[in-house]
PDB file with one MODEL, atoms N, CA, C and O in Angstrom:
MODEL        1
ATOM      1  N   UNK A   1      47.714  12.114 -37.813  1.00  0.00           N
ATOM      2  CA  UNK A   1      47.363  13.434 -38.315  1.00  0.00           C
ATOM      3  C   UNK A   1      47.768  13.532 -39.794  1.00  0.00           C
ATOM      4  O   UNK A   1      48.878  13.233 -40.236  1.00  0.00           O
ATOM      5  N   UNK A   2      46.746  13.979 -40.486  1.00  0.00           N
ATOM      6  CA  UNK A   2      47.002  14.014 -41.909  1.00  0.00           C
ATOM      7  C   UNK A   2      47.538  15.203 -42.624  1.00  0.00           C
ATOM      8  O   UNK A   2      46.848  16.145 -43.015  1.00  0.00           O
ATOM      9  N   UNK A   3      49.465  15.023 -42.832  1.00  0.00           N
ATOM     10  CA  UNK A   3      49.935  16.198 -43.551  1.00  0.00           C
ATOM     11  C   UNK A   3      50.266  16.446 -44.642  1.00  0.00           C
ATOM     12  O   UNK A   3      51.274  17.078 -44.960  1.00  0.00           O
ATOM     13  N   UNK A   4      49.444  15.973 -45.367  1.00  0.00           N
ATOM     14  CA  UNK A   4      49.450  16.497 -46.679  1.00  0.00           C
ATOM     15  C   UNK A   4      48.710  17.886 -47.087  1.00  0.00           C
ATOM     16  O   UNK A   4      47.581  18.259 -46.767  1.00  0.00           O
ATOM     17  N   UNK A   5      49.490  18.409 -47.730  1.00  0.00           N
ATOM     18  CA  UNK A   5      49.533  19.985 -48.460  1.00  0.00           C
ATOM     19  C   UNK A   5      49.417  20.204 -49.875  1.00  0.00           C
ATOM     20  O   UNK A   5      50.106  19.555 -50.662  1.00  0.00           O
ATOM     21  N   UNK A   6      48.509  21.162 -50.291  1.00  0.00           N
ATOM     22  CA  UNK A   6      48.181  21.561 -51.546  1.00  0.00           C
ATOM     23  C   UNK A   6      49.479  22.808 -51.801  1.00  0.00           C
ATOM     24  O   UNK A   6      49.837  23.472 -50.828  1.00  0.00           O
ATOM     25  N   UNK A   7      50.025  23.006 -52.975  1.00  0.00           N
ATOM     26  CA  UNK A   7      50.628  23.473 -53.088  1.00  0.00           C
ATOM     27  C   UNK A   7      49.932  25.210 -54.036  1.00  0.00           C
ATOM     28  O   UNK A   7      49.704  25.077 -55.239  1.00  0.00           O
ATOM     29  N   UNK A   8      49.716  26.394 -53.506  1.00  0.00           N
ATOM     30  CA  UNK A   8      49.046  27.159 -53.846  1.00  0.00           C
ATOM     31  C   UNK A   8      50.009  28.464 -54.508  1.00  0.00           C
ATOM     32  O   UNK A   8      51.043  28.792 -53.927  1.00  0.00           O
ATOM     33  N   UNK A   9      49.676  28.985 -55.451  1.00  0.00           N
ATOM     34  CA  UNK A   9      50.507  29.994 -56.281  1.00  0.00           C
ATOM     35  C   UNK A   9      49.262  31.305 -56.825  1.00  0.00           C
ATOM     36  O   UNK A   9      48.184  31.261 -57.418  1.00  0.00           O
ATOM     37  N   UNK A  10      50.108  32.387 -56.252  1.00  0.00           N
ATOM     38  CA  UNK A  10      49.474  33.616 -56.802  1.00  0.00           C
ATOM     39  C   UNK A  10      49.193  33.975 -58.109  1.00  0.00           C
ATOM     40  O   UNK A  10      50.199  34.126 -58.802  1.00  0.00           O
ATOM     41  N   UNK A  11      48.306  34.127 -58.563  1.00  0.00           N
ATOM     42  CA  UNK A  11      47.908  34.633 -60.048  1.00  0.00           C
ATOM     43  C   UNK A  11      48.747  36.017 -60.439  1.00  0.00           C
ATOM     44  O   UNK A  11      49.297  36.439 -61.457  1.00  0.00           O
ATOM     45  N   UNK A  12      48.559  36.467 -59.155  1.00  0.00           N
ATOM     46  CA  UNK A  12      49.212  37.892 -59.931  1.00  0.00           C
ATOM     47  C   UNK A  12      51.250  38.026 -59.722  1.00  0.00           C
ATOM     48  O   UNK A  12      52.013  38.632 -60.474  1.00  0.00           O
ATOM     49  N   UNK A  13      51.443  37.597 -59.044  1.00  0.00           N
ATOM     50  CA  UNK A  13      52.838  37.868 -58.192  1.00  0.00           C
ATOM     51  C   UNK A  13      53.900  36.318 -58.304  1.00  0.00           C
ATOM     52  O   UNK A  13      55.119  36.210 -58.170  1.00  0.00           O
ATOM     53  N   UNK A  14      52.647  35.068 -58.654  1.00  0.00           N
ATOM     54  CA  UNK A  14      53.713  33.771 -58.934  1.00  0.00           C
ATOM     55  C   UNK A  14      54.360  33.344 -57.466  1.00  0.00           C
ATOM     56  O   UNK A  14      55.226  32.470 -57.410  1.00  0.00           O
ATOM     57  N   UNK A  15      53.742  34.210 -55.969  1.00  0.00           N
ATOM     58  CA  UNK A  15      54.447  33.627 -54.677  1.00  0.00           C
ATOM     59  C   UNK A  15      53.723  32.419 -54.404  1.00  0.00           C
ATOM     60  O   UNK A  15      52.532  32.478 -54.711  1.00  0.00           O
ATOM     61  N   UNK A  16      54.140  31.296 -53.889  1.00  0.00           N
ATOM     62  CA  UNK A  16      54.084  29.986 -53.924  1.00  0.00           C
ATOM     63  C   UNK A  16      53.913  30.011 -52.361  1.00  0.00           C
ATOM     64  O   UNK A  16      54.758  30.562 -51.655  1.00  0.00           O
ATOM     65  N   UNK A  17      52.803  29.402 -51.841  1.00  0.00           N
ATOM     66  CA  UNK A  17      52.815  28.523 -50.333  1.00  0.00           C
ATOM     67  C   UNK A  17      52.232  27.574 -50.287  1.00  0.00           C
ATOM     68  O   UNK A  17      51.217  27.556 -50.983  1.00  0.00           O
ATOM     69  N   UNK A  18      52.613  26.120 -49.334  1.00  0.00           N
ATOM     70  CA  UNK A  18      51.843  25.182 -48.908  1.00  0.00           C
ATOM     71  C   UNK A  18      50.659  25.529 -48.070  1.00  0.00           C
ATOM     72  O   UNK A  18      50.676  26.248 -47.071  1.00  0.00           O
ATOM     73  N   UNK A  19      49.637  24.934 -48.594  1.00  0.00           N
ATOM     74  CA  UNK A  19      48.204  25.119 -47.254  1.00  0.00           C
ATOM     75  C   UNK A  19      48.180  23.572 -47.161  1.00  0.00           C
ATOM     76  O   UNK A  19      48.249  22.717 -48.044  1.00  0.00           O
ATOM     77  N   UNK A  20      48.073  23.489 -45.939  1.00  0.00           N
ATOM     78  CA  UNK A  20      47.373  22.467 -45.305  1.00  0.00           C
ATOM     79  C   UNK A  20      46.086  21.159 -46.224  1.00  0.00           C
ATOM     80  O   UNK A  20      45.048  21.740 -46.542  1.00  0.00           O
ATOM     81  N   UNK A  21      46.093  20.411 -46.415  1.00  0.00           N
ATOM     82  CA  UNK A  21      44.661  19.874 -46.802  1.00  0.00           C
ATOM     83  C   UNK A  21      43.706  19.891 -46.397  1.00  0.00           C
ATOM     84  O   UNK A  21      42.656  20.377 -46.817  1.00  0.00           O
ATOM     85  N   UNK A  22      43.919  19.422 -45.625  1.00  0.00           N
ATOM     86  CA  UNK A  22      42.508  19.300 -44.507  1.00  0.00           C
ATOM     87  C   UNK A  22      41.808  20.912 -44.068  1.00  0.00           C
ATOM     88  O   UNK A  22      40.773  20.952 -43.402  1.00  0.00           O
ATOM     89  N   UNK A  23      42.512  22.188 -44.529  1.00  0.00           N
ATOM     90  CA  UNK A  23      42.046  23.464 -43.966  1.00  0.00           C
ATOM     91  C   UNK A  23      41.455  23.976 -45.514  1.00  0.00           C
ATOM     92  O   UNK A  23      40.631  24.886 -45.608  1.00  0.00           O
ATOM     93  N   UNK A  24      42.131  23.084 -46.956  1.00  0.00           N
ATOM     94  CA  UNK A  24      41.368  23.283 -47.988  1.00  0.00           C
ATOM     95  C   UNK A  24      40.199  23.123 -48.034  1.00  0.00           C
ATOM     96  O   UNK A  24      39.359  23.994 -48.255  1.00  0.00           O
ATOM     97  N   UNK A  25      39.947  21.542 -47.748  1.00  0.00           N
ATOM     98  CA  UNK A  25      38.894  20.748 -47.755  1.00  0.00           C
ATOM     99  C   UNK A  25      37.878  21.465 -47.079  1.00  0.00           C
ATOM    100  O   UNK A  25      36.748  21.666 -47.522  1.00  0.00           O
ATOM    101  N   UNK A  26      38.509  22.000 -45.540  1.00  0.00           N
ATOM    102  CA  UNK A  26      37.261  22.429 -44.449  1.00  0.00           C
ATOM    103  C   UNK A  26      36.678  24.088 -45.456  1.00  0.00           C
ATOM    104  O   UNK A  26      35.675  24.696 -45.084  1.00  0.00           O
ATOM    105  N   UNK A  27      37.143  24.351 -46.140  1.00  0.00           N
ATOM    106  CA  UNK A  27      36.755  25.832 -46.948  1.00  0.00           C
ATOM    107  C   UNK A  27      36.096  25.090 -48.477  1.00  0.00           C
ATOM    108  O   UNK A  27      35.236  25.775 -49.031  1.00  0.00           O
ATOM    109  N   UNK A  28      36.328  24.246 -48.902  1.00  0.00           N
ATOM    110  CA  UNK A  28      36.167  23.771 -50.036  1.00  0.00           C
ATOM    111  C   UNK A  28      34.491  22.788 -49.261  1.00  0.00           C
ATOM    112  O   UNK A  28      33.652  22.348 -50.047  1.00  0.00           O
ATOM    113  N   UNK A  29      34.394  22.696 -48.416  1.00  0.00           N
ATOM    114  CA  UNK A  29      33.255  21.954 -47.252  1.00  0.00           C
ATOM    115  C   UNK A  29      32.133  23.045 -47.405  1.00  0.00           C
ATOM    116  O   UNK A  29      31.026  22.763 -47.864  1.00  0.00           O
ATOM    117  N   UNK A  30      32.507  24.392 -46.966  1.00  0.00           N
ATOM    118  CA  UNK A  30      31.709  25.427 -46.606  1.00  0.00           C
ATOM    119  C   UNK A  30      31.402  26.140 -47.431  1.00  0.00           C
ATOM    120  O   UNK A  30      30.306  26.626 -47.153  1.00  0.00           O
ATOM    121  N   UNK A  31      31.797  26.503 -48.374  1.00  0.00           N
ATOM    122  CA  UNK A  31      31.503  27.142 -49.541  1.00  0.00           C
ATOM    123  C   UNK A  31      31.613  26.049 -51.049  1.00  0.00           C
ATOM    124  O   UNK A  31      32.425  25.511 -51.802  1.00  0.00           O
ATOM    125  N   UNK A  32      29.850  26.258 -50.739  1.00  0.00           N
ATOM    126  CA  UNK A  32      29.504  24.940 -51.817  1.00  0.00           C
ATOM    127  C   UNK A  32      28.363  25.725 -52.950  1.00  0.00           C
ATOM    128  O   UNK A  32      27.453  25.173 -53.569  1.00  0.00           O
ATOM    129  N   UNK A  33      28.769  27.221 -52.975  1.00  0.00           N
ATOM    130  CA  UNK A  33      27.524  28.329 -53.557  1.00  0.00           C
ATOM    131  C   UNK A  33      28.566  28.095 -55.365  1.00  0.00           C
ATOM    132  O   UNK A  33      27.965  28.293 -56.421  1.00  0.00           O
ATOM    133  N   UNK A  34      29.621  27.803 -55.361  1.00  0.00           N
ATOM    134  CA  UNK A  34      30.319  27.457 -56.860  1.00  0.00           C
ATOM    135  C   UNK A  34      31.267  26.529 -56.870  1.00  0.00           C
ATOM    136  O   UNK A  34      32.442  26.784 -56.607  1.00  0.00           O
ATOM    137  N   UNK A  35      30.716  25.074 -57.255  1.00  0.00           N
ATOM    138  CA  UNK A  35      32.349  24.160 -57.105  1.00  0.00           C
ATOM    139  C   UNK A  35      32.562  24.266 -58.053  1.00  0.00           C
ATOM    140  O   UNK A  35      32.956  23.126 -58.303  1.00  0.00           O
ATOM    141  N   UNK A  36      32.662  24.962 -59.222  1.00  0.00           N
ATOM    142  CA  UNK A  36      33.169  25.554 -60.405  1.00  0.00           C
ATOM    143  C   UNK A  36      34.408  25.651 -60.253  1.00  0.00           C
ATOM    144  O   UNK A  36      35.197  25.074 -61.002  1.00  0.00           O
ATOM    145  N   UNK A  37      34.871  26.605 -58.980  1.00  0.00           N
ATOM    146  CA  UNK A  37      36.220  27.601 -58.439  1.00  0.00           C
ATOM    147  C   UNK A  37      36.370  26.465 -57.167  1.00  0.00           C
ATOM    148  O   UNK A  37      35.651  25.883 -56.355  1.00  0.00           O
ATOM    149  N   UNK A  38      37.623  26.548 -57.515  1.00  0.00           N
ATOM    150  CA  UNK A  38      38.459  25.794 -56.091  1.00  0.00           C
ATOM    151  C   UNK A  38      38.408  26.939 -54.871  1.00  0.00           C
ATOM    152  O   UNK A  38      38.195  28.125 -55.120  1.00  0.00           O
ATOM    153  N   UNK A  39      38.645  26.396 -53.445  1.00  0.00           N
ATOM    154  CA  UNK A  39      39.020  27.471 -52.554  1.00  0.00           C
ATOM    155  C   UNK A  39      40.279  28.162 -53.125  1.00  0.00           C
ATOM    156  O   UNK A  39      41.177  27.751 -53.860  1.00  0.00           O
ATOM    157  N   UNK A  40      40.040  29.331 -52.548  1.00  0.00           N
ATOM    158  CA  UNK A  40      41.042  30.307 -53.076  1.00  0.00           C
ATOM    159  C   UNK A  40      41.366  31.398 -52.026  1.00  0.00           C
ATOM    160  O   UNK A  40      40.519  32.034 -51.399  1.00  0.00           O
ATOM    161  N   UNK A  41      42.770  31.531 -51.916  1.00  0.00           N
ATOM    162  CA  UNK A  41      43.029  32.772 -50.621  1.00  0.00           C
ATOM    163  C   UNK A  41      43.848  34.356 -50.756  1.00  0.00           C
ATOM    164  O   UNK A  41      43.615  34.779 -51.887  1.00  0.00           O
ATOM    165  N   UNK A  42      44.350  34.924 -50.303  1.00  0.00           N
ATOM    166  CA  UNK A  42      44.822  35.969 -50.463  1.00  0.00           C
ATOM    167  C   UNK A  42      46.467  35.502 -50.579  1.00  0.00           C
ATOM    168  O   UNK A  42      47.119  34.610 -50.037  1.00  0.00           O
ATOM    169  N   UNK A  43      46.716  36.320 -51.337  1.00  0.00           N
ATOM    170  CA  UNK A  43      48.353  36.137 -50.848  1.00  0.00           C
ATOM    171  C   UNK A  43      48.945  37.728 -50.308  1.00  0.00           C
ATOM    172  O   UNK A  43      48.745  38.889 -50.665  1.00  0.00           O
ATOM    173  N   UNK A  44      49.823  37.011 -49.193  1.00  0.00           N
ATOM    174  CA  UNK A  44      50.381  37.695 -48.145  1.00  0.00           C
ATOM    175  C   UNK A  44      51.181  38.700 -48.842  1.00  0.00           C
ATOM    176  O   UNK A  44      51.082  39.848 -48.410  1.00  0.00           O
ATOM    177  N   UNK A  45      51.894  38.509 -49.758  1.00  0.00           N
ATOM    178  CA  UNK A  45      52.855  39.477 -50.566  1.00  0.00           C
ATOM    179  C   UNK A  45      52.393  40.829 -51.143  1.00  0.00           C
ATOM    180  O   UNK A  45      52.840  41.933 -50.831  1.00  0.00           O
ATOM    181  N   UNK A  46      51.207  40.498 -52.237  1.00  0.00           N
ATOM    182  CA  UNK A  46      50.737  41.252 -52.653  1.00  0.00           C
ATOM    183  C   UNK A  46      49.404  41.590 -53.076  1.00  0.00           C
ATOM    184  O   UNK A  46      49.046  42.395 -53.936  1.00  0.00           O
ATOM    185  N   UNK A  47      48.398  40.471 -51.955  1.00  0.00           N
ATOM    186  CA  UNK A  47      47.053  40.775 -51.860  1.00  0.00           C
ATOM    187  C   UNK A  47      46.413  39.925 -53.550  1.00  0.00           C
ATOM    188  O   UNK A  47      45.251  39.887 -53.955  1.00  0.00           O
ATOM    189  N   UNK A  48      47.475  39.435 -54.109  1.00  0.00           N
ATOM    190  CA  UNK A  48      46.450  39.083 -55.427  1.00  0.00           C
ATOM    191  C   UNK A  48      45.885  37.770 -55.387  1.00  0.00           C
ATOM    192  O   UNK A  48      45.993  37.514 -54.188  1.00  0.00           O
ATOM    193  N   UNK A  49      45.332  36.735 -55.938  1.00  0.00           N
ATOM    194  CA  UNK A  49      44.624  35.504 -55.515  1.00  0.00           C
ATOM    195  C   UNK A  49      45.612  33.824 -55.944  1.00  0.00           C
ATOM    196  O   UNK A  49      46.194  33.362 -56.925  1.00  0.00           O
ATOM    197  N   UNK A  50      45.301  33.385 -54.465  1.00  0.00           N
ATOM    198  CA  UNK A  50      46.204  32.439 -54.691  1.00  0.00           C
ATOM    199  C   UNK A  50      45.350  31.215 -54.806  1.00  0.00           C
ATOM    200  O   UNK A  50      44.393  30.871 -54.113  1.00  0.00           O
ATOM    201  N   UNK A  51      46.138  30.397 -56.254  1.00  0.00           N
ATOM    202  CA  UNK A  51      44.741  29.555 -56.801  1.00  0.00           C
ATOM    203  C   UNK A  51      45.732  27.933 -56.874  1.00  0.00           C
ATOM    204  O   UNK A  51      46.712  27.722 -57.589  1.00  0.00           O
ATOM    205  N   UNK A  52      45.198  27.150 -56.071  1.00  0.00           N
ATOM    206  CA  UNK A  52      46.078  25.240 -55.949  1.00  0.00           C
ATOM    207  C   UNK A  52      46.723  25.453 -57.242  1.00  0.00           C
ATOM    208  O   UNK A  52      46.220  26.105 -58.157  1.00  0.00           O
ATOM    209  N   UNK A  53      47.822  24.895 -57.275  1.00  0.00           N
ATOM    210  CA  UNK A  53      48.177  24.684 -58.581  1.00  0.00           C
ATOM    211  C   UNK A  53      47.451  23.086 -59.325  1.00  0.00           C
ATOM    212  O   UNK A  53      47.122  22.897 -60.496  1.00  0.00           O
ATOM    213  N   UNK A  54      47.376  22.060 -58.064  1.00  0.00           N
ATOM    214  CA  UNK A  54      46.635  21.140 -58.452  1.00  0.00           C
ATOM    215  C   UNK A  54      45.376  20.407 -57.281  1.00  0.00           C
ATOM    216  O   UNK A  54      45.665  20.200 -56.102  1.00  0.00           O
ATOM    217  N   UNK A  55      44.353  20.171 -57.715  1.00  0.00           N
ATOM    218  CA  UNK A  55      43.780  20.292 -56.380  1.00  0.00           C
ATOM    219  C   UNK A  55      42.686  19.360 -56.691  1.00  0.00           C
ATOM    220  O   UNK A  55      41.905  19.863 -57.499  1.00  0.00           O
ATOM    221  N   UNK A  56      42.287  17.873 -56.231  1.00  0.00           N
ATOM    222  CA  UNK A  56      40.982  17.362 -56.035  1.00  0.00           C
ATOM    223  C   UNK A  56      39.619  17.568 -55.424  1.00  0.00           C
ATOM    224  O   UNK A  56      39.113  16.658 -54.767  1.00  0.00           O
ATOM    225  N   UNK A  57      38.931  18.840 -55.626  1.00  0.00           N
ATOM    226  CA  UNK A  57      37.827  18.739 -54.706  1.00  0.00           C
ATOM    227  C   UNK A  57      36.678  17.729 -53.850  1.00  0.00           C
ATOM    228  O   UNK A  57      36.241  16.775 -54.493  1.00  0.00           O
ATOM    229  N   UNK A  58      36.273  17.882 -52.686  1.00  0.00           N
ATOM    230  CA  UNK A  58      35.662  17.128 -51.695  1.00  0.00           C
ATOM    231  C   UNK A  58      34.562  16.894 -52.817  1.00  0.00           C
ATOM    232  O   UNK A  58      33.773  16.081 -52.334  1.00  0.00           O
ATOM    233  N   UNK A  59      34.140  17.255 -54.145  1.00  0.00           N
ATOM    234  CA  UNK A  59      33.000  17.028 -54.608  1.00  0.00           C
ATOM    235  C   UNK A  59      33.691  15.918 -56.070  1.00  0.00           C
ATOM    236  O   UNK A  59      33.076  14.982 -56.581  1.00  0.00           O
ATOM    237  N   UNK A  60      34.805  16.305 -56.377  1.00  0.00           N
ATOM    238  CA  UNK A  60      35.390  15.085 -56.925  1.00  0.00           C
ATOM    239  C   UNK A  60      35.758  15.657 -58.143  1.00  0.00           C
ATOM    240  O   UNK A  60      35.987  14.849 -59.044  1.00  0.00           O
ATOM    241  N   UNK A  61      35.884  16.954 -58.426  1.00  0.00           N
ATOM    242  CA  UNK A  61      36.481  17.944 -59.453  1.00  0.00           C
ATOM    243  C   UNK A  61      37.661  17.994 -58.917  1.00  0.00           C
ATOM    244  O   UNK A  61      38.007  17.991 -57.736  1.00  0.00           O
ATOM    245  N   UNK A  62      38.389  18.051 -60.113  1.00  0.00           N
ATOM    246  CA  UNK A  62      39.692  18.070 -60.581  1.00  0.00           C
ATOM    247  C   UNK A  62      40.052  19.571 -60.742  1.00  0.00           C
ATOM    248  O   UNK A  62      39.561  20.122 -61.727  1.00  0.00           O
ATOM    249  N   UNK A  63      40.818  20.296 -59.943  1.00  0.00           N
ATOM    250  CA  UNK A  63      41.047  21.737 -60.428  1.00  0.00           C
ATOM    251  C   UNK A  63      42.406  22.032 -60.712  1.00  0.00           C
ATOM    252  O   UNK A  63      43.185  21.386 -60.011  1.00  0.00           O
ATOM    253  N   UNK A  64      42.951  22.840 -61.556  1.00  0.00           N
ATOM    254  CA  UNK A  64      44.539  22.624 -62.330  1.00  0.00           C
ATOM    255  C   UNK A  64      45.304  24.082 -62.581  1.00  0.00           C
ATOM    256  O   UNK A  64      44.590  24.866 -63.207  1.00  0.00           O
ATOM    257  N   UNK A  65      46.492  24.552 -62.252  1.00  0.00           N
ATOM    258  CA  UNK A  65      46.232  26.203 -62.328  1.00  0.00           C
ATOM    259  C   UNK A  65      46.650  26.202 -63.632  1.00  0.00           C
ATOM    260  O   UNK A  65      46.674  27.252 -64.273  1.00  0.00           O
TER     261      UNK A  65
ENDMDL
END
């Protein structure tokens, strides 16, 4: 089982969590309408957007916060 983790940080608030890879990838899989933008999620703290701090996309972009 593959556990490697992207390490993800809020834009607005700076709260820091590990996501999963493989649950990046499967969102970074499905939403293919802008590989411009990395997947991106809510943060639990204070609702503002939590963006990889470093992140290889399934399409082979390099994304960097």
């Amino acid at each position: 089982m593959n556990k490697e983790e992207i390490l993800y940080i809020c834009v607005q608030c700076a709260y820091e969590e590990k996501v999963p890879k493989e649950v990046v990838e499967y969102f970074d899989e499905m939403d293919q309408s802008n590989i411009d933008e990395p997947p991106c999620f809510s943060c639990e703290k204070c609702g503002g957007i939590m963006r990889p701090k470093k992140y290889t996309g399934v399409h082979g972009k390099t994304y960097k916060l």
